[in-house]
C-alpha positions in Angstrom: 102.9 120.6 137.9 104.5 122.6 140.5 106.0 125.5 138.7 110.3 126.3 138.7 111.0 123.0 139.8 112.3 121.3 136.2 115.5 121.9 134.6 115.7 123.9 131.3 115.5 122.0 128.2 117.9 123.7 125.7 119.7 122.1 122.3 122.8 121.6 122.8 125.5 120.2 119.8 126.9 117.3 120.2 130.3 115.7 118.7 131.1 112.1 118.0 134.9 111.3 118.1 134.4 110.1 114.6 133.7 113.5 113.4 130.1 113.8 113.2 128.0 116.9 114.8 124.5 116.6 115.4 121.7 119.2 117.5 119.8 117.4 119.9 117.7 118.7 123.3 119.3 118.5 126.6 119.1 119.3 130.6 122.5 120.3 130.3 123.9 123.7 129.9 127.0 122.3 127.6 127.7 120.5 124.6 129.3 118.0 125.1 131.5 114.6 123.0 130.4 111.1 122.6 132.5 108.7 121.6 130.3 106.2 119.3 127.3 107.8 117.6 124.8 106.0 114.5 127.3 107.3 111.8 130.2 104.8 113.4 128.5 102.5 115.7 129.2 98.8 113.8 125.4 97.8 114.3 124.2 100.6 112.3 127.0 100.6 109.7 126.5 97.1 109.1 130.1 95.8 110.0 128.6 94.1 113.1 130.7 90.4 113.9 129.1 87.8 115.5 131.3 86.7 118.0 130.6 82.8 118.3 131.8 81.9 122.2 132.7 78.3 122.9 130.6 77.3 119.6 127.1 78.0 120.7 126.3 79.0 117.6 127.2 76.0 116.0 125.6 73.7 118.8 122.5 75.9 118.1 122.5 75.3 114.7 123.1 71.3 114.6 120.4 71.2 117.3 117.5 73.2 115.2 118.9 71.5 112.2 116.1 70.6 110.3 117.1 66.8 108.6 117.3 66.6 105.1 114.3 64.8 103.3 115.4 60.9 103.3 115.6 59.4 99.6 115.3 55.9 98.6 117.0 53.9 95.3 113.1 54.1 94.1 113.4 58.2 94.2 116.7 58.0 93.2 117.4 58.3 89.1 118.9 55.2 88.1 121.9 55.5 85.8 121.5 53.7 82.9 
């Protein structure tokens, strides 16, 4: 590797909008704010929606449905 040539790696802090403050390494000189981090991102909290669009979902489902075993009147319990 040619020598001088690579920016300095450094920590810097870094602040989510919800609050949170975490060290991390960085190129740049500053800290700086981000505005979703793991502590409030919905994936990682869990409160994740799935946003069904135009029912593909759904249609997805009913397609890979897997159809229920048939029964006959000779399965069947007969009520006496």
């Amino acid at each position: 590797m040619r020598a001088n040539i690579h920016p300095a790696y450094q920590e810097i802090s870094v602040t989510c909008s919800c609050g949170n403050k975490f060290k991390t390494g960085s190129t740049l000189k500053d800290d700086f704010q981000i505005e979703v981090c793991s502590e409030c991102h919905p994936f990682y909290t869990g409160k994740q929606k799935l946003v069904d669009t135009a029912g593909r979902i759904d249609k997805f489902r009913r397609k890979y449905k897997r159809a229920a075993p048939a029964t006959t009147e000779a399965e069947t319990p007969a009520a006496e």
